[in-house]
Structures are given as C-alpha cells and as structure tokens.
N, C-alpha and C positions, 0 to 999 in steps of 0.2 A: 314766839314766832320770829322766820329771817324769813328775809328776802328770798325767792328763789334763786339758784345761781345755776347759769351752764354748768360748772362741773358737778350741779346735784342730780343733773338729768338720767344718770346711769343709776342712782339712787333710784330714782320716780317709777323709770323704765322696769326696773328688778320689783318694786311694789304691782305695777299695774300689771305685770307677772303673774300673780303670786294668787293663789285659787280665788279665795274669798273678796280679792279686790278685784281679781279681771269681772267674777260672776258677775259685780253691780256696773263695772264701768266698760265692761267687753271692750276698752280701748286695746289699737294693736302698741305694745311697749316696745317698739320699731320706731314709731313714730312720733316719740316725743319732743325731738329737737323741732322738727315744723311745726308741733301742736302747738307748743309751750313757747320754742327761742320767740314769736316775733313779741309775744308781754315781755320776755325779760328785757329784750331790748328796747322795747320805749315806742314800738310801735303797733301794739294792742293797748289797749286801756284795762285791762286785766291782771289787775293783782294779783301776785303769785306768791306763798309762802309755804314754809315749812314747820312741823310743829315740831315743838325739842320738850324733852324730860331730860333737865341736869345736861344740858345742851349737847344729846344724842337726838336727833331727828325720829322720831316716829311717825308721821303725817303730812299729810299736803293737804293745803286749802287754796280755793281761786278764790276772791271776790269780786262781782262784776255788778255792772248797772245793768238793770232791763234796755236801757234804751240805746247801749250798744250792742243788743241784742233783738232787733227790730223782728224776726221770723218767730227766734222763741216766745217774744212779747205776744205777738199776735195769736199764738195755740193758746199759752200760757190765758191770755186773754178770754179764749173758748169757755174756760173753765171757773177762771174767777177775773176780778176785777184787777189792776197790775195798777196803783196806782204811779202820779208819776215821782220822777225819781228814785223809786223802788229799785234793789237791789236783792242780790240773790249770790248762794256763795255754793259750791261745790265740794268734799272734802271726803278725804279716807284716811284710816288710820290702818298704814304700808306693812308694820312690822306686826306680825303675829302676837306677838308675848305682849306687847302693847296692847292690845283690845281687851275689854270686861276690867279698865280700871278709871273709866272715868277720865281719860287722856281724850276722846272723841268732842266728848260733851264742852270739855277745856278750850282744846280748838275751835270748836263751835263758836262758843262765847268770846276768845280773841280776837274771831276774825269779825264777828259782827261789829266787836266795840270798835275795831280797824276800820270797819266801812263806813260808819257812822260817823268818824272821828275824820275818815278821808273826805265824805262827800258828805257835810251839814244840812243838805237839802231833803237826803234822806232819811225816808221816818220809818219805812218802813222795810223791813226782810222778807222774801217772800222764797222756798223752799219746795220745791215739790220731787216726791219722792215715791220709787214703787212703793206701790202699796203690800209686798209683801217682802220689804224691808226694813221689817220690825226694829233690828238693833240699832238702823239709821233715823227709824222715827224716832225709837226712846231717847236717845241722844238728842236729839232735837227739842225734844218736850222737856228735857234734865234744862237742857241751857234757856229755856224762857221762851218757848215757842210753842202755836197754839194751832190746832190742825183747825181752818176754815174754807177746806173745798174737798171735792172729791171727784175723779173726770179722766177722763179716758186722752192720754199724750204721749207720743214717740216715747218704745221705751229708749236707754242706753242699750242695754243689751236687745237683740233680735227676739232673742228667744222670750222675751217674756212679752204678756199682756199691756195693752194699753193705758192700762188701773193704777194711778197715782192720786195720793193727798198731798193736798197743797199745806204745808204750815206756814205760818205770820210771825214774825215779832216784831214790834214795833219800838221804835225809841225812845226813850223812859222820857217823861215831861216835867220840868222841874214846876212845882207850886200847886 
C-alpha cells in the first residue's frame, strides 16, 4: 500500500468508472479531486491509499475513524453497537484482471493492520456492506472478519435496498 497522491486521482476516477466498481460505489468519477484532495492534503483525517501487486496499483482503500464520522456513526449505531474508537475502512479493487485473486482480501488486511497501527486506541473494525455484495463480504471474511449485524442503512448506490451486514474484526490481543 502508498499514500494516495493528486496525480493518482485520474487513476481512481477511470476505476470508479468502470462497471463493477461504479454498481457498488455509484460515485460520480468527476468528482474525485473535492471527494479525495481535502485527505490528501492533511485536511480530512482520512487515510487514503492504494493497493499495488509488484508496485502496479490495483486498488484503493480509505481508512477512517467512526468518530469523524458523527451522521454515519449514529445510522451505523441504529443497527448495531459502534464501539468507541472504532474504525471502518472502504475499498475496491479498480482493475479488472485483478479481481478473483485474492488481491481484495490483501488490501483488506493491510489497511486494517494500517488502522490499528495508526490509531492504538482502536480495537475494533467495523464494515458494513450491501448485503448483496457477496464478493465484498467473502473478502471480508478471507481477511478475519465476522458478520455481527444485520439492518437496513443508506445504500451507496440509489438503486439498491437498504439491506446491509455489518462485519467486525477486532485487534488480535497479545497473552
């Protein structure tokens, strides 16, 4: 994983594009300098990277805390408990030919040990996902995540149902 950089934005943009990534994230790829610039610059508290195989980029992950996330906390809350310091991470894997090899699941697990590694206070990852996006839950449950909710929240995209699982992972405890 890198750092996000302004000139990867044209990257991001051409992903959140691209069929199977707009379906989950219906973000407009217009808009990724005001979505993204104000993290890179230092003024979001939102971690941004990229995933690389053989340092070619295939993916983007965010990592963020609930608690800079005050609106999402409180649905998220609806549905299950958010405990505090919880954190939650976002992620797609951009390139085509990259998907069904186990690069998702990789990212997954980078960016959590990144969140965990950034903020010590947090123990726990907390993921919620439509629920009729299977290939994002299995990836979730490959890297050590465990579905414990189930509850109706804004989807990303318009067109789908309010139907999402929440998965957990928590941060391994030494002894």
């Amino acid at each position: 994983m890198q750092p996000l950089q302004r000139a990867d934005l044209g990257l991001l943009a051409a992903w959140l594009a691209e069929p199977l990534v707009h379906r989950w994230w219906a973000e407009d790829p217009a808009g990724v300098e005001a979505r993204y610039g104000p993290a890179i610059d230092g003024d979001d508290p939102t971690a941004l990277y990229l995933g690389l195989e053989d340092g070619v980029p295939f993916g983007f992950v965010q990592v963020y805390r609930f608690a800079d996330e005050p609106g999402y906390t409180t649905e998220l809350s609806e549905v299950c408990p958010v405990p505090a310091g919880a954190l939650s991470i976002d992620y797609l894997v951009g390139s085509p030919d990259a998907r069904g090899r186990g690069l998702g699941t990789a990212l997954i697990r980078a960016a959590v040990d990144r969140g965990f590694a950034d903020h010590p206070d947090a123990h726990d990852v907390l993921v919620p996902v439509h629920a009729e996006n299977h290939a994002s839950r299995r990836a979730l449950e490959k890297a050590g995540f465990t579905q414990v909710a189930e509850g109706e929240l804004e989807p990303d995209n318009p067109q789908d149902t309010r139907d999402h699982v929440v998965h957990r992972r928590r941060r391994a405890t030494s002894g």
